[in-house]
C-alpha positions as CSV (number, residue, x, y, z in Angstrom):
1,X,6.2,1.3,47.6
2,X,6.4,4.3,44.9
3,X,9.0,2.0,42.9
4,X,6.9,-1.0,42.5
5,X,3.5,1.3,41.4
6,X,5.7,2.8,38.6
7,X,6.9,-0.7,37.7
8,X,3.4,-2.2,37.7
9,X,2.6,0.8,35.8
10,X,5.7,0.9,33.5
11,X,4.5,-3.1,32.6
12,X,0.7,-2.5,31.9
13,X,1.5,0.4,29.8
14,X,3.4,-1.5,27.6
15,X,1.0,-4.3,27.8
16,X,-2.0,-2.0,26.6
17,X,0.3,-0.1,23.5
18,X,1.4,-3.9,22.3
19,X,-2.6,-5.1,22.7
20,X,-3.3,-1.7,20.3
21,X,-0.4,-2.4,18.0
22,X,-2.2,-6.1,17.2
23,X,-5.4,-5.4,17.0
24,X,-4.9,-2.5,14.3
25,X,-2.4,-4.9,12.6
26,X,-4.6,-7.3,10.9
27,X,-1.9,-10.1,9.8
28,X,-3.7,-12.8,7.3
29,X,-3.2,-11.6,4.2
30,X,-4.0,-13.1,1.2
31,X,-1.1,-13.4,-1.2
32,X,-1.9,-15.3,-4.3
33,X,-4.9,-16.4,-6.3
34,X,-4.1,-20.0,-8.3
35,X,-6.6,-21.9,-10.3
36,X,-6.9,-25.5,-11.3
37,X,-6.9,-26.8,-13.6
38,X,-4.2,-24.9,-15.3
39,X,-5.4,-24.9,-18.8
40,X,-8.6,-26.9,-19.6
41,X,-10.2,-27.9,-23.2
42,X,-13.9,-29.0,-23.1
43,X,-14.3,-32.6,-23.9
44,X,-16.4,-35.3,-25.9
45,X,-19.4,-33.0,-26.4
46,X,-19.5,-30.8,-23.9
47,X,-18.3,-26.9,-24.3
48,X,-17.7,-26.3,-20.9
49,X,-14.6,-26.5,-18.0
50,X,-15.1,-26.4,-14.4
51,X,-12.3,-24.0,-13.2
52,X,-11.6,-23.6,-8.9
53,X,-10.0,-20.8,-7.2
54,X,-7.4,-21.4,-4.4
55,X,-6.5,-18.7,-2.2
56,X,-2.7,-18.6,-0.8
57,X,-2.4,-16.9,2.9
58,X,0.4,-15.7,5.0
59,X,-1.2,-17.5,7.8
60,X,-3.0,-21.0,9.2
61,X,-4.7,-22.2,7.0
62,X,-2.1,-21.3,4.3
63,X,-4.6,-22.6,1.0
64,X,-8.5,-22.0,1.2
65,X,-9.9,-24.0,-1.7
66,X,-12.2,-23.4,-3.0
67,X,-11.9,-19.5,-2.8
68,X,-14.9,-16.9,-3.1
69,X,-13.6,-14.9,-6.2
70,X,-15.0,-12.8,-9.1
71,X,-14.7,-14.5,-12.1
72,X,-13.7,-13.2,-15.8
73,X,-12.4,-14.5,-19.3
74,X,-10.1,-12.2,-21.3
75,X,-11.1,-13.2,-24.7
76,X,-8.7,-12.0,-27.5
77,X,-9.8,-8.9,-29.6
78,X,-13.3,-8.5,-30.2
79,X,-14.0,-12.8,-30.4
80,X,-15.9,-14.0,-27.8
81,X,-14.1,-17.0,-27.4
82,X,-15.7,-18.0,-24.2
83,X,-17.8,-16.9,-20.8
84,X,-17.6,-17.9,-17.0
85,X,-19.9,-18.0,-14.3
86,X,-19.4,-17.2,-10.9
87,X,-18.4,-20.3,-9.7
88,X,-16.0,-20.5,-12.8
89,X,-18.0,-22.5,-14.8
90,X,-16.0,-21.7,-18.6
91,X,-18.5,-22.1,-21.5
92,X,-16.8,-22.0,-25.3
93,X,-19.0,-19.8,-27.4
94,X,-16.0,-19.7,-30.6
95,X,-13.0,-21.9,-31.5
96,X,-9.8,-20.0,-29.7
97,X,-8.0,-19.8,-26.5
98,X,-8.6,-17.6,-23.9
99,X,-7.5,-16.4,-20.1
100,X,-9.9,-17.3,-17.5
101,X,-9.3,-15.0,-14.2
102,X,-9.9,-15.1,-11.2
103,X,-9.7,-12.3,-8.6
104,X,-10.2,-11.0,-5.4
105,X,-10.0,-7.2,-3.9
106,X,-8.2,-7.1,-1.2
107,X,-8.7,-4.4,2.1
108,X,-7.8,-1.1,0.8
109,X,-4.3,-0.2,0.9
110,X,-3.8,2.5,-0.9
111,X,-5.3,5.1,-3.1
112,X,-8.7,3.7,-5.0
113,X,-8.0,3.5,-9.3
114,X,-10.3,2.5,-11.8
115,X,-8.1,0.9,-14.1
116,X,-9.6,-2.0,-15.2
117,X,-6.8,-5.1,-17.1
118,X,-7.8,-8.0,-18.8
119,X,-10.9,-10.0,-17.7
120,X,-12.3,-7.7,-16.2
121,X,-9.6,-7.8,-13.6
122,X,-9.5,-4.0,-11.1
123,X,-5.6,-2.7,-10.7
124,X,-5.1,-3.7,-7.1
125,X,-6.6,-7.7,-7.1
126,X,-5.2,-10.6,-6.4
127,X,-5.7,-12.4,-9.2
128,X,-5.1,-16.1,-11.0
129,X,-5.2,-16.9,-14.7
130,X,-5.5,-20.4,-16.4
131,X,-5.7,-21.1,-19.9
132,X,-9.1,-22.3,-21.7
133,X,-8.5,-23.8,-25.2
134,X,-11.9,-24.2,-26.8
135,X,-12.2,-26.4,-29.9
């Protein structure tokens, strides 16, 4: 009878450290930011591209489009060729081209920076880029 209490016991005890190790162990993770189109130039008379965010995951469902992201434009030097919205709405403001951006933070891994890179973009994101050309 001692032998099969210290089996059941031997099983649920590994049961409840396996249930521990999954639940700490988030496992969707996002792993790349793309946006379409590519590279956009505003036609006819308008000045402006709608850009879309899609999120690529480690897990079901693999894409999420449109993705919730923070939007940016790294316009060249001092020009401000252009300006997004949050929905990624590019407006032309100057001839040029430019990099839209799109990023997302991620759950903290690691030690917090304040770096900031083009766009606007925090060292740690996931982020996109596509190409705005305005005329």
């Amino acid at each position: 009878m001692k032998m099969q209490w210290a089996i059941l016991f031997s099983v649920l005890f590994v049961f409840v450290l396996l249930s521990i190790q999954a639940c700490s162990n988030p496992t969707r993770r996002l792993l790349s930011v793309t946006i379409s189109p590519a590279s956009g130039t505003p036609g006819g008379s308008s000045s402006q591209v709608q850009f879309v965010a899609t999120g690529h995951y480690n897990t079901s469902p693999y894409t999420v489009t449109p993705l919730a992201a923070t939007w940016g434009v790294a316009n060249p030097g001092n020009q401000t060729v252009a300006t997004t919205s949050q929905s990624g709405l590019a407006t032309c403001s100057a001839s040029g081209s430019t990099t839209v951006v799109a990023w997302v933070l991620p759950p903290p891994r690691g030690p917090v920076c304040n770096v900031i890179g083009p766009g606007g973009v925090p060292c740690g994101a996931i982020a996109g880029t596509a190409k705005l050309t305005c005329p």
